[in-house]
N, C-alpha and C positions, 0 to 999 in steps of 0.2 A: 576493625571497628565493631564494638559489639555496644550491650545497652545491660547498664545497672540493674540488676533486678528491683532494688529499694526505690532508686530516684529518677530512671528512667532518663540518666541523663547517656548521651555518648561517648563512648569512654575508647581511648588509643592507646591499647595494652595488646600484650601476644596470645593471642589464640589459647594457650595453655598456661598452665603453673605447676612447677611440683611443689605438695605437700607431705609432710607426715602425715603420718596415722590422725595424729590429736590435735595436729590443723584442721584436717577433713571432719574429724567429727567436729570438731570448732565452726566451719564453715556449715556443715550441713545444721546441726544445731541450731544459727542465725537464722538460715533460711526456714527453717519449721515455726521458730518464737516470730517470726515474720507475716509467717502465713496464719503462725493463731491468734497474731494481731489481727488481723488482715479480717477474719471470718467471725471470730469470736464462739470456735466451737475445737474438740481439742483433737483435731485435724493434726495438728503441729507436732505433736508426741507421736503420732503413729507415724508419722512422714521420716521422721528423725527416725525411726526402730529398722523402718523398712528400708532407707539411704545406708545405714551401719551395715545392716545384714548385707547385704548388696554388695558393698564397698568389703565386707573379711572377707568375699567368695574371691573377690577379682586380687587378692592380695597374696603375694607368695612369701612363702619362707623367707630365702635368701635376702628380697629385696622387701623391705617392709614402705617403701617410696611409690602412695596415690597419685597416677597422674588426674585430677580434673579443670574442669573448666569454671575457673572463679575470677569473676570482675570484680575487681575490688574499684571506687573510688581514684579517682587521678591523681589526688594526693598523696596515695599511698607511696606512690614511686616519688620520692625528693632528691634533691641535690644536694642532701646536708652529708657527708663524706663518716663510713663506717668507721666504728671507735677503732682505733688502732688497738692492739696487744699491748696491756700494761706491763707484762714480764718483757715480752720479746722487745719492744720499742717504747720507752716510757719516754723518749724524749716526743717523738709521736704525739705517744697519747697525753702528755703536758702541753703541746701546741693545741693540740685539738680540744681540749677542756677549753683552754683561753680563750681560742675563736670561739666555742659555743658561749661561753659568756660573757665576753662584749657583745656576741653577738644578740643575745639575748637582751642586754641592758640597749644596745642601740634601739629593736623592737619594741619593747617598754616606751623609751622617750617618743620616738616615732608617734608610737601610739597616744601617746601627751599631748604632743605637739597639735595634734589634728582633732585632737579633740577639744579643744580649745578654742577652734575656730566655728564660729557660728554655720550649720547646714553641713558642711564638711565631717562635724562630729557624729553624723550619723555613718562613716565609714568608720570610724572607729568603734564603733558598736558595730557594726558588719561585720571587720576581723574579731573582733572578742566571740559573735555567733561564731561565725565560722571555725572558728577554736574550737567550741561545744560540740557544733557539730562535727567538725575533723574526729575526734575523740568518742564521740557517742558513737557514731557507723564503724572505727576499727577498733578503739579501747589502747590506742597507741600514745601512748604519751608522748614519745619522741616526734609525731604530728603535728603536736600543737602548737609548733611555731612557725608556721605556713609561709612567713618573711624570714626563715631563719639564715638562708643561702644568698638576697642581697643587704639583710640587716650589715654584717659588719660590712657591707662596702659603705651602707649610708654612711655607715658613721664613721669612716676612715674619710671623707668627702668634707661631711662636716667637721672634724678635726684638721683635718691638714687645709681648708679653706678658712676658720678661724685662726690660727697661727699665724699666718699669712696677711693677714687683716687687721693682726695685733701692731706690727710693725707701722703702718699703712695710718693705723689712729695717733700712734705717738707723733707720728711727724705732723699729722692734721692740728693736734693740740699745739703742739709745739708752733708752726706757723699762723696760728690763733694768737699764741701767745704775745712771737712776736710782731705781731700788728696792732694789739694795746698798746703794747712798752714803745713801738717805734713805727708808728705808720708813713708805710709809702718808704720805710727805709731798705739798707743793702740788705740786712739781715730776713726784716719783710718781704723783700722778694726775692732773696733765694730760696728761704724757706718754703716760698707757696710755689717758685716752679720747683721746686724738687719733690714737691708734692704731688703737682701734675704729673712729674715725669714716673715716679714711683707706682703712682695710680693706674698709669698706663701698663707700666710694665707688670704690676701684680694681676690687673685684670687681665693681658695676655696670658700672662702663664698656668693662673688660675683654668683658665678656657682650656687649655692642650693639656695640660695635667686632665682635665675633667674627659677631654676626649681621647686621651690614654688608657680611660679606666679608673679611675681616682683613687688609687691603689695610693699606700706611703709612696713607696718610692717616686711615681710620676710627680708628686710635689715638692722632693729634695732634687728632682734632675730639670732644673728647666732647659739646658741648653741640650738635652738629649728628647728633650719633647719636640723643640725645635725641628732639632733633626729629622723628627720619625716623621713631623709631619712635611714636612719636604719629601720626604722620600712616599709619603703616603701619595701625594698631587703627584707627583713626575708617575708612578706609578698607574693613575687614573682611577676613575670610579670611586672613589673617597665620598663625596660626599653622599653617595645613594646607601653606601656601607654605611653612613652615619647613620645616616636615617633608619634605615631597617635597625640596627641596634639603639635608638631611643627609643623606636613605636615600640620596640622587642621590650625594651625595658621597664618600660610604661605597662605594657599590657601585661606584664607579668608580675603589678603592684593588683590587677583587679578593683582598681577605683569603683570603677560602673559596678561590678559585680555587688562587692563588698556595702554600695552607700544602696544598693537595691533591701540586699540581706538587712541590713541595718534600717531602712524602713518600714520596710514590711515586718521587722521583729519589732521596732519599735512603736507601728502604729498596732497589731496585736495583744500586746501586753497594755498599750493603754485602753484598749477597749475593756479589758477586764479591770483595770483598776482604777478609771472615770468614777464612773455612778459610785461604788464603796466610799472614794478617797473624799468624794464630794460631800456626802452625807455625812463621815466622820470631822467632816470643817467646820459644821453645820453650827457645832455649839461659838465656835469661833466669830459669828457673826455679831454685830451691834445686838440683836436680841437674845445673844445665844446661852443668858440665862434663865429663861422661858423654859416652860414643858418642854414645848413641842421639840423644840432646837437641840435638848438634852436627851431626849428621846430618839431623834431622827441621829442625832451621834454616836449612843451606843449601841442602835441597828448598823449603822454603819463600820464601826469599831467589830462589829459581831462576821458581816459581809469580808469584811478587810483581813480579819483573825483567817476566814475560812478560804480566800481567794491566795493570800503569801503560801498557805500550804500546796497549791496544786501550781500557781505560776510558775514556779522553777521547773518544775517536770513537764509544765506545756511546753517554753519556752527552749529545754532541752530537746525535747520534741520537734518543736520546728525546725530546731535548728539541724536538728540529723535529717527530716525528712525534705527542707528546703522548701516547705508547701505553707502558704497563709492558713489553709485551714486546719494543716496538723494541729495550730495554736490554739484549737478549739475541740480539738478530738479527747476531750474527759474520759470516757471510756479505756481507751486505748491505754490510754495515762495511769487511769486507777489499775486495769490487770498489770503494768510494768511495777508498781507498788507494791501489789501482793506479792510479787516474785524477793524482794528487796529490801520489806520494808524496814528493818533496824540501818541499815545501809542508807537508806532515804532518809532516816530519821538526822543518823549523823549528820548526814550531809547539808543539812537545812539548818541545823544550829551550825554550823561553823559559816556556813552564806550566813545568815543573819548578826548573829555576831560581828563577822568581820565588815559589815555595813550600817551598822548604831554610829560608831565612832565618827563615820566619816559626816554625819552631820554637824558634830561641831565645825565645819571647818565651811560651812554653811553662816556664820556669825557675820561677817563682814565680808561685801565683797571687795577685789580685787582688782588692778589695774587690768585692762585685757593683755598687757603686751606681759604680766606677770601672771595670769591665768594659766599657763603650761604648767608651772611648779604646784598648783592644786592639784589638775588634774594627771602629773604625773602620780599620786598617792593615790589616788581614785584608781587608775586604770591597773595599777599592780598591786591593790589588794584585789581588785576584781574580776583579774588574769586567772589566779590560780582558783576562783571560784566558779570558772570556766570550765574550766577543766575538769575539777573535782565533780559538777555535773554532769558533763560529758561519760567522764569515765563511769559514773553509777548508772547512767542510761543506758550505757553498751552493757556493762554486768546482769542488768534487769532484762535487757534485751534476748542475752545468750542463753536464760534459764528459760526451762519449759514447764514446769511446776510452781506452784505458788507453796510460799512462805507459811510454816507451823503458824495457825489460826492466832496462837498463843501471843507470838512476834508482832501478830501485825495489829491485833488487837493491843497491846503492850505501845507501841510505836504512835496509835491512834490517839493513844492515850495521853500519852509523854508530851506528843507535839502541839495540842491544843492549847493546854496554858501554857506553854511555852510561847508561841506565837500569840495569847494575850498580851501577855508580857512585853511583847517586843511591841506590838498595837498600843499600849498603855507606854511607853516609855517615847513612842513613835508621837504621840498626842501633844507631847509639850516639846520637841522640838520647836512648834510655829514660835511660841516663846523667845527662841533664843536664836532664830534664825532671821534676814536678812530680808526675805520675804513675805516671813508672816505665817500665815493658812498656807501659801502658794507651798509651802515648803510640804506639805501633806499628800501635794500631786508628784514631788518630783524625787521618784524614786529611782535611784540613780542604779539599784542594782539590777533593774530590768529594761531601764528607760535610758536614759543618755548619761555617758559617764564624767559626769562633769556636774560642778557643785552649783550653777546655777543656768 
């Protein structure tokens, strides 16, 4: 049991790790850009020079393999199985691509699905931080799907429990049908008991497939489900083994964790963007062709232009350091800047960009039980803007020197009216959107992923 340098959390990893050379300098690296976070004086460069020197003395010829002691994140160790060899096994590594991409598309909907539901969607913004931050503390890309190891079981569950229930509605329809055409007759009631009896038997089998593991195959074999579970009772202790594998399974979705991260990111970001979003409404009001209203607008417009530029990098922030008040650490934020900034620049036109569009879809709302299918577009354009964050955080993180004056001044330059632009085009959405003004508070790219 040791404890995170960054988060301080407790972490169940082995005493040691081996690295190369240019992991170690990798690792030591982080922790110096850490520490001159941390201080604000450039400690961090000399800590780095004096770890290297340190680290060639103890290094031999033969063996160029560091052993130190580096906590990495819990994350880092997953259950998502290494890519097999594309020469040696490519039938391998074709299974293994396919599972990672349902597995992937399952994650996605998943992530739809719950966002759609009122309070619940703030666990969906949980896992989306939690992406950011997976990504901003290692720079691992292959992290960023934190459900990737029970995604395809979700959705082999959901799949083979709809097929199943396909059958199950035609006979419902069908003994509907015949009770218009003929009520009270033969046909009427055979219909409806073989309906009953069907219902029965799908909802068993449904259940022992599910408690099989809800793999394909447990729902093509029921009479072998049967069996296991006979053999499971005569055996004993069955149902306490359930139990430990749902709480097992359950606790390892991180509900509570996740709808924490999700509030605390959520109620963060709106603290920063209340008062701007409010005052840029302002012309929106019954007087809001007055001075004053047009005036307190484009202060507002000015406030809003200059908070989108630093949100994404607080928000990255928090989400790597896991702390409410990283969300307010500007400082810390502007030196990660200096280190990155054309890298930061990109990275904020393609998050903007790829969240203009999604306000059209803000026009009319939607049944709630059809609400998933919006926020499935929301949550997967704003997946991989997760990440793209992420990854420029850790890159800013691992440098010790700031960025040619030239860059960043350049970057300072570029992203201001740019970010007008986006405020200026940001304005007349309320126009066109469902809600009005309210549409000007709910910025979906920091705030809840969902169009209303």
């Amino acid at each position: 049991m040791k404890t995170h340098a960054e988060t301080g959390n407790t972490l169940n990893v082995p005493p040691t790790a081996h690295f190369s050379r240019g992991e170690a300098e990798q690792t030591v690296s982080e922790q110096a850009t850490h520490n001159s976070d941390s201080d604000g004086t450039g400690q961090g460069a000399s800590a780095l020079t004096e770890a290297l020197e340190g680290s060639a003395v103890g290094t031999s010829a033969d063996n160029t393999t560091t052993e130190i002691d580096q906590f990495y994140p819990d994350e880092v160790v997953g259950n998502i199985p290494p890519f097999p060899h594309l020469l040696k096994h490519p039938i391998k590594a074709t299974f293994w691509t396919i599972r990672m991409l349902f597995g992937i598309v399952c994650l996605v909907l998943f992530l739809a699905v719950i966002a759609a539901i009122p309070l619940v969607n703030f666990i969906a913004l949980g896992y989306l931080l939690d992406v950011e931050g997976r990504v901003a503390r290692t720079g691992k890309i292959r992290l960023a799907f934190p459900l990737l190891d029970i995604a395809p079981r979700l959705g082999t569950i959901v799949i083979g429990t709809g097929l199943w229930l396909i059958p199950l509605f035609l006979l419902a329809g069908a003994a509907a049908d015949a009770h218009l055409v003929d009520p009270g007759g033969t046909s009427d009631q055979t219909l409806h008991f073989l309906n009953r009896l069907v219902s029965i038997f799908i909802a068993m089998h449904l259940c022992l497939a599910l408690a099989r593991g809800g793999t394909f195959s447990c729902y093509l074999r029921p009479l072998k489900n049967a069996i296991w579970l006979f053999k499971q009772l005569r055996a004993g202790g069955y149902w306490e083994r359930a139990a430990n594998n749902v709480r097992e399974f359950v606790s390892s979705l991180k509900l509570g964790q996740n709808f924490s991260l999700g509030l605390r990111g959520f109620l963060g970001a709106f603290a920063w963007l209340l008062i701007p979003s409010l005052m840029f409404a302002a012309a929106s009001s019954p007087d809001g062709g007055k001075g004053g209203p047009v005036f307190i607008t484009l202060l507002g417009g000015l406030s809003l232009v200059i908070v989108l530029g630093w949100l994404p990098l607080l928000q990255a922030h928090f989400a790597a350091e896991n702390r409410l008040r990283a969300m307010f650490e500007l400082r810390t934020v502007r030196r990660k800047f200096k280190r990155t900034p054309i890298a930061w620049l990109l990275t904020l036109i393609v998050v903007y960009v790829l969240s203009l569009p999604l306000y059209l879809f803000k026009v009319a709302a939607l049944p709630r039980d059809a609400m998933w299918g919006i926020t499935l577009i929301f949550v997967a354009t704003i997946y991989p803007t997760k990440i793209l964050l992420g990854w420029v955080y850790y890159r800013a993180s691992t440098k010790t020197r700031n960025a040619w004056f030239g860059w960043r001044w350049l970057s300072r330059t570029l992203i201001l009216p740019l970010l007008a632009v986006y405020v200026f085009l940001l304005f007349f959405t309320q126009f066109i959107g469902m809600h009005g003004n309210r549409v000007l508070l709910e910025h979906h790219v920091f705030l809840l992923p969902v169009p209303f």
